[in-house]
C-alpha positions, 0 to 999 in steps of 0.5 A, a space after each residue: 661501720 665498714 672501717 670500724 668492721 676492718 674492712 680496708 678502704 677500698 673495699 668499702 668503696 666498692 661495696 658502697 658501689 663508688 666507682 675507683 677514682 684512680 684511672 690507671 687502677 679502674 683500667 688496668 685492675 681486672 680483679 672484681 672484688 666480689 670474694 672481699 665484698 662478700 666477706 665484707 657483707 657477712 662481717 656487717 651481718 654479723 655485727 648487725 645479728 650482736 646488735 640485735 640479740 643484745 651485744 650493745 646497749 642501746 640508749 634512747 634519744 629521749 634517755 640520752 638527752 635527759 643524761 646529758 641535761 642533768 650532767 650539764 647541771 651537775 
């Protein structure tokens, strides 16, 4: 979701608290991220607030699984 919200890569890593891999960037980087991480997780609010009051159509499984049965028939 993170990727799909435009939240470069990185950034996601940290929010998902997933320690850098790189060595050199982990040591030497001192910035804490904590302003992109705090945008990052009013991005993902938001696009959980549209979800919620009705931005998305939202199929059941049940739904979805018939759909999917009777277009296999077709």
């Amino acid at each position: 979701m993170l990727s799909q919200l435009r939240v470069p890569p990185h950034v996601a890593e940290l929010c998902l608290n997933h320690l850098e891999r790189e060595t050199m960037r982990r040591v030497y980087d001192g910035h804490d991220y904590s302003g992109e991480m705090a945008e990052a997780w009013e991005r993902v609010a938001g696009h959980l607030s549209t979800l919620r009051d009705g931005g998305a159509q939202v199929v059941s499984l049940q739904d979805g699984r018939a759909r999917i049965a009777r277009a296999k028939r077709a």
